[in-house]
KEMINU-42623 format. One record per residue: x, y, z of N, C-alpha, C in turn; residue in three letters. Coordinates in steps of 0.001 Angstrom, whole numbers. Each point is the difference from the previous one (the first is absolute). Example, Ala and Ser with C-alpha at 12.3 -4.5 7.8 and 13.67 -1.06 7.14 Angstrom:
// residues 2
+---------+---------+---------+---------+---------+---------+---------+---------+---------+--------+
|      nu |      nv |      nw |     cau |     cav |     caw |      cu |      cv |      cw | residu |
+---------+---------+---------+---------+---------+---------+---------+---------+---------+--------+
|   13190 |   -5690 |    7800 |    -890 |    1190 |       0 |     900 |    1200 |       0 |    Ala |
|    -350 |    1050 |    -720 |     820 |    1190 |      60 |    -770 |    1090 |     730 |    Ser |
+---------+---------+---------+---------+---------+---------+---------+---------+---------+--------+
***
This chain:
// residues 78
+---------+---------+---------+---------+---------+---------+---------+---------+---------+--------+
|      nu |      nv |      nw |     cau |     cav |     caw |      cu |      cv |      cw | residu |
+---------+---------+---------+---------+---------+---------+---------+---------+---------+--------+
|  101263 |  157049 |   58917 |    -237 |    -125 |   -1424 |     343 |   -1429 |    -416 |    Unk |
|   -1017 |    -713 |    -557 |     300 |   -1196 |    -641 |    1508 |      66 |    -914 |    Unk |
|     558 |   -1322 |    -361 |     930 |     199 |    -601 |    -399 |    -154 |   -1638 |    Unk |
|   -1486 |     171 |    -963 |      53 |     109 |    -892 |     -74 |    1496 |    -456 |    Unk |
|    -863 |     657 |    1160 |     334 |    1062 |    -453 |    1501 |    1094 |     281 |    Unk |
|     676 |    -724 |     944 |    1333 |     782 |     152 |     827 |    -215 |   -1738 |    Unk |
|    -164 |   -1521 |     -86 |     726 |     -58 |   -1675 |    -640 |     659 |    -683 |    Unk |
|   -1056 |     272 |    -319 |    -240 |     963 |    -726 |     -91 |    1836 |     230 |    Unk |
|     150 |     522 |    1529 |     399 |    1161 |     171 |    1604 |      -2 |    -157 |    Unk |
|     977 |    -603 |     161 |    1206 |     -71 |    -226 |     160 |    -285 |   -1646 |    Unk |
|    -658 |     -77 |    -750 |      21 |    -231 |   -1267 |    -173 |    1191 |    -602 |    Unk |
|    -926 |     816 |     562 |    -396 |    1810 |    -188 |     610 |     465 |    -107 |    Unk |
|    1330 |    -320 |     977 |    1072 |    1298 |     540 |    1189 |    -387 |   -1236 |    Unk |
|    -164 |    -800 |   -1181 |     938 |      94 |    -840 |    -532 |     605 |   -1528 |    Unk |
|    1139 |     237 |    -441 |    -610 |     617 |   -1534 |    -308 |    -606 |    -804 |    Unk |
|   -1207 |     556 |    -257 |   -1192 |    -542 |    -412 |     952 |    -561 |   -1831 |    Unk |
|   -1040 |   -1269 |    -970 |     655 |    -400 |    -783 |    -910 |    1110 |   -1487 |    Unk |
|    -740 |     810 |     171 |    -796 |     775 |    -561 |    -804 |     557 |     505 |    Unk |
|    -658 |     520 |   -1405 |   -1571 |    1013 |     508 |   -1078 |     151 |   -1286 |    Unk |
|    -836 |    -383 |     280 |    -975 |       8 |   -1113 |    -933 |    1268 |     498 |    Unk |
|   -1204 |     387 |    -990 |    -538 |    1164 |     440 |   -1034 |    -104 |    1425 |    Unk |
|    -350 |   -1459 |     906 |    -543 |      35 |     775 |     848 |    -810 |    1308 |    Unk |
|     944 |    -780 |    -428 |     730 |    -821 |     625 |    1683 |     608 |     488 |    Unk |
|     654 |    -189 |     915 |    1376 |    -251 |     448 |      83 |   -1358 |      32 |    Unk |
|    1197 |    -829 |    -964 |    -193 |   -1389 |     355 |    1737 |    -461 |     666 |    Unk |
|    -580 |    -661 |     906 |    1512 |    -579 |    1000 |    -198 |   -1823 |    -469 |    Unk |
|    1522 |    -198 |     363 |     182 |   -1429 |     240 |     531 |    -226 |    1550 |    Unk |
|   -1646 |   -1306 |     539 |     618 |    -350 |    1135 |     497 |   -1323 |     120 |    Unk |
|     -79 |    -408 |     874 |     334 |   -1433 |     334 |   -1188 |   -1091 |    -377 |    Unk |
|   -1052 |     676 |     224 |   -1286 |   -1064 |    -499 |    -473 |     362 |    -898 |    Unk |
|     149 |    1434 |    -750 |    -198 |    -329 |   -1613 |     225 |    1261 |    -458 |    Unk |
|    -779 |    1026 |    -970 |    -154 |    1455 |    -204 |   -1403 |     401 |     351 |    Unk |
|     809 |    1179 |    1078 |   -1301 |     776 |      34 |     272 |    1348 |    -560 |    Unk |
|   -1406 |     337 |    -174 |    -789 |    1102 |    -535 |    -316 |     489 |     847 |    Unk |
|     854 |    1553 |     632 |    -585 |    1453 |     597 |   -1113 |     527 |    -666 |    Unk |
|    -937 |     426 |     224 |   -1167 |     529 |    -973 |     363 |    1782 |     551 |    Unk |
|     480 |     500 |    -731 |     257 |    1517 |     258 |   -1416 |     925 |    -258 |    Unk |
|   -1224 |    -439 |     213 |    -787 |     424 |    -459 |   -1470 |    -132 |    1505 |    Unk |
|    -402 |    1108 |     455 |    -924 |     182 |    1171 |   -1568 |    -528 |    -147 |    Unk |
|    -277 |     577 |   -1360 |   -1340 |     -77 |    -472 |     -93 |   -1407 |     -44 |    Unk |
|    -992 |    -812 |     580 |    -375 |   -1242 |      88 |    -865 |    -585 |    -989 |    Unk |
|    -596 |    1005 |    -765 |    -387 |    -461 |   -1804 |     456 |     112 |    -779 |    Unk |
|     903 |     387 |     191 |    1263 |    -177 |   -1564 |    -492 |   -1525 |    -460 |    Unk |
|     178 |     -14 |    -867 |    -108 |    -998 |    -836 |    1312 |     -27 |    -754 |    Unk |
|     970 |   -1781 |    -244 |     970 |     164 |    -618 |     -87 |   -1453 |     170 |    Unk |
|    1141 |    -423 |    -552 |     550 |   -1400 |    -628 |    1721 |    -262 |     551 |    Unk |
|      90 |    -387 |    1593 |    1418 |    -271 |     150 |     360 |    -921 |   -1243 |    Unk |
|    -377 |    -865 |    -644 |    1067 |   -1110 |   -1004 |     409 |     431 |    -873 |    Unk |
|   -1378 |    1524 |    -477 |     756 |     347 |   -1380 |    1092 |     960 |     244 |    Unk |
|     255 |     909 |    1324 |     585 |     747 |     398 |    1470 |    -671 |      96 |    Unk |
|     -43 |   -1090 |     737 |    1163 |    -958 |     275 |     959 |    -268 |   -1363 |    Unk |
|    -937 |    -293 |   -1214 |     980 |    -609 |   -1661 |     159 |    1073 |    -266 |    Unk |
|     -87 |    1745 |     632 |     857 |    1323 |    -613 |    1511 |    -592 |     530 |    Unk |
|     -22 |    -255 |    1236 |    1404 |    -352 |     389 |     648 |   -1434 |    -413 |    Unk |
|    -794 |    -692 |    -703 |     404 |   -1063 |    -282 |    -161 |   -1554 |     950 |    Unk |
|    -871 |     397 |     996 |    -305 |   -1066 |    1081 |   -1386 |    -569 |    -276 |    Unk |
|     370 |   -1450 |    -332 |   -1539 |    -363 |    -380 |    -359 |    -720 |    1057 |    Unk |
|    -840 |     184 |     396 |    -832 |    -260 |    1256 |   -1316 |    -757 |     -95 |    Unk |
|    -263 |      -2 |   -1356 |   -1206 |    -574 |    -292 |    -384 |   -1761 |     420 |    Unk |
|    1191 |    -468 |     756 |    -633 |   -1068 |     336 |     391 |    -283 |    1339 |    Unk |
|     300 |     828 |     836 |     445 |     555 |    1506 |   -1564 |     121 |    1015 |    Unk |
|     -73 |    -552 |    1147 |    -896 |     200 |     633 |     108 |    1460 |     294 |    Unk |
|   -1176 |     501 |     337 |     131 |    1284 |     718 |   -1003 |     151 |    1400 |    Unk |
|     957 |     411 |     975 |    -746 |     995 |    1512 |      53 |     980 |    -182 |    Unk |
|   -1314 |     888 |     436 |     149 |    1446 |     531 |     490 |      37 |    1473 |    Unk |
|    1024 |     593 |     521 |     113 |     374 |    1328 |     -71 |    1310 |    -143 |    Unk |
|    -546 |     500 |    1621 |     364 |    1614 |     310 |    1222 |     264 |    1229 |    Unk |
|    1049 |     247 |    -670 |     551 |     750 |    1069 |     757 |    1187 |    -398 |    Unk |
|    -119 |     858 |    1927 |     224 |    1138 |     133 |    -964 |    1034 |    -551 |    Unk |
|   -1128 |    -903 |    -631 |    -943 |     824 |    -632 |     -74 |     119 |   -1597 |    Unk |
|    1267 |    -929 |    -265 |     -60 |    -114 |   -1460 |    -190 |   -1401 |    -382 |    Unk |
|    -919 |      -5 |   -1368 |    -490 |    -777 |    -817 |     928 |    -748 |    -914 |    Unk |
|     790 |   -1503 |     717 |     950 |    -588 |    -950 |    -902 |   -1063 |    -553 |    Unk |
|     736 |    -418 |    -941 |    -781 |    -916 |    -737 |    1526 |   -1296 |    -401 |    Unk |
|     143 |    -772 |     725 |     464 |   -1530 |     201 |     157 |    -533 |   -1114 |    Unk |
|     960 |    -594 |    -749 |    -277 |    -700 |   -1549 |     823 |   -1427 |     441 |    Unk |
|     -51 |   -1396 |     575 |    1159 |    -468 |     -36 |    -550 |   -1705 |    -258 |    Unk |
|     631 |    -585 |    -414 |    -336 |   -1563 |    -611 |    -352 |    -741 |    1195 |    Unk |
+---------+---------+---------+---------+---------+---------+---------+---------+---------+--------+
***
């Protein structure tokens, strides 16, 4: 396993800093990601607006999609 994705599976295994209705959001070392708790691959939603429920504005944060373990994170970090 590369070591970007170990920082970010070791980032998983802590408690999480919220939860919005489509997201689990963690803080890692390279920025916040977004668990997408959600299977259906057309959902339609808005991680940024989801993010200012918890108070994390993200709106000027790059974002990656990675998949691991089969889940859909979504990367926010400067």
């Amino acid at each position: 396993m590369d070591p970007f994705h170990y920082l970010i599976r070791e980032s998983l295994n802590q408690k999480p800093i919220g939860q919005s209705k489509n997201f689990e959001w963690f803080i890692t070392e390279i920025g916040i990601a977004a668990v997408c708790n959600k299977k259906d691959e057309n959902i339609s939603f808005d991680p940024i607006k989801e993010a200012l429920e918890l108070d994390l504005d993200l709106s000027k944060e790059e974002m990656q999609v990675i998949i691991l373990n089969e889940k859909k994170i979504l990367l926010f970090y400067s």
